[in-house]
N, C-alpha and C positions, 0 to 999 in steps of 0.2 A: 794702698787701702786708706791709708790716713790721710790724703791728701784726697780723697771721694769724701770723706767724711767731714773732713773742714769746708770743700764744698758747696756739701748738700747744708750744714751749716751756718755756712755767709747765705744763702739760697733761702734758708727757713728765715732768718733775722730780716734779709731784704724784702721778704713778703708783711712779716709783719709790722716792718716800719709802714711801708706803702698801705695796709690794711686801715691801720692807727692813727697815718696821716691825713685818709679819704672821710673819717667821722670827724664831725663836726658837732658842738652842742646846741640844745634846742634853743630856739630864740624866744624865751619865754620871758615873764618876768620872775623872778624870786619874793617870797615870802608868803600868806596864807591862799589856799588853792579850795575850792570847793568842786567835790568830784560827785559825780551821779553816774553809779555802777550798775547795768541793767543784766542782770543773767538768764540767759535760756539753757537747761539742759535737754540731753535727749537719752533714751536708755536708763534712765533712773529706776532702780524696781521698786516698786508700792512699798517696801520696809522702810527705804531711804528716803521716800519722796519728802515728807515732813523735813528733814536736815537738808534738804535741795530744795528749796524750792524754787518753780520758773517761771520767770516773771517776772518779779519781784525786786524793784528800785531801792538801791542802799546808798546812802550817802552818806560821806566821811568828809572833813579837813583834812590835807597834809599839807604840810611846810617844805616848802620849795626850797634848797638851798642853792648855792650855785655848782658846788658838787655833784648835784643832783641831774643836773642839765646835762651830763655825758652819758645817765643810763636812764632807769624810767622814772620820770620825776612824780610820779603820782603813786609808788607803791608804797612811799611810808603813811599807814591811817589803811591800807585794805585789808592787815592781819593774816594777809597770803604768806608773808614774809619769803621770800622767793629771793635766791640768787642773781641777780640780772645779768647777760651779758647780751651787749650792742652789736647787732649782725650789722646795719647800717645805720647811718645817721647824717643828715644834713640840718639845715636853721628849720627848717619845719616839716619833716617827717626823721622820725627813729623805727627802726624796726628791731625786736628785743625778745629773746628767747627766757625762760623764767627756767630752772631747775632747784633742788631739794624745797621744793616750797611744803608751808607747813598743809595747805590746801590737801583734803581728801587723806592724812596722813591720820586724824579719830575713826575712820571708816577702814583703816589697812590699808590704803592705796595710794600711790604714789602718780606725780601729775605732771603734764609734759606741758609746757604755756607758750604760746606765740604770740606775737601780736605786735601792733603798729600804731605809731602816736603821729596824728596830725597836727599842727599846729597851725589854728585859724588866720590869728594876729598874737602879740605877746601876751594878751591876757585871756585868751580864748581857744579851748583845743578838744580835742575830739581822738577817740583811741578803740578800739579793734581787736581783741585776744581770744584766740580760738584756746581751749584746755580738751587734752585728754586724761580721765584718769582712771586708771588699771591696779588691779589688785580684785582679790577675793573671785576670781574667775570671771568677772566685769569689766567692760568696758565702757567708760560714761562720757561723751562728748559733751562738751559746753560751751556756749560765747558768749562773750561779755563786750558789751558796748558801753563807752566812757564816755561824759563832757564833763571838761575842765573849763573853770570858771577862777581867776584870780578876784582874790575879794580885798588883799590889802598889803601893805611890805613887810608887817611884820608878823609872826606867828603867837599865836597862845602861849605856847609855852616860853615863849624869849620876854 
């Protein structure tokens, strides 16, 4: 029995070196980023439509750092504040799952995030996030379409 479990074990660990070893970070540049956040929902009821609204182009700065380049480099500045974790990643596409984000969590509901970052060239990129979010016996689909825009090496606040 013990020797099934050392194993399955060595087995888990070889999967996740190989997993760890196939992402790569994006080939981007680091330092100030300008994003234009476009969101469409769908299923929004008439109470909430005002706090959703769709359509509607937000944009924010974030600061690139190079740490940033192994998950979504564009979520510091969206106030989603989302967990990130890298399903894939190569020099110019990540693909990135988002969990406890703060998103839909004033309304009671909680939000499931997907989505995919292209990168054009190092200072130019583009991105793709489907949201579900559930709670209060709703369910509200949304996508959000990104372009990233590098504007310079260093950030605001540095």
């Amino acid at each position: 029995m013990s020797s099934r479990l050392l194993a399955l074990g060595c087995l888990g660990i070889a999967v996740t070196t190989a997993v760890s070893a196939s992402l790569h970070p994006l080939n981007v540049k680091t330092g100030s980023w300008q994003i234009a956040q476009t969101m469409t929902w769908t299923g929004v009821p008439p109470q909430m439509s005002a706090a959703m609204p769709s359509g509607r182009t937000n944009e924010y700065q974030t600061c690139v750092k190079t740490k940033d380049l192994s998950t979504n480099p564009w979520a510091e500045g969206s106030h989603d504040s989302c967990t990130w974790t890298v399903l894939s990643s190569t020099g110019t596409d990540m693909e990135v799952k988002g969990s406890g984000c703060e998103m839909g969590k004033e309304l009671g509901m909680a939000a499931d995030v997907r989505g995919k970052i292209h990168v054009l060239d190092p200072q130019n990129g583009t991105g793709s996030f489907d949201i579900t979010l559930t709670g209060n016996g709703l369910t509200i689909t949304g996508h959000a379409s990104y372009k990233g825009k590098w504007t310079g090496p260093t950030c605001s606040e540095e």
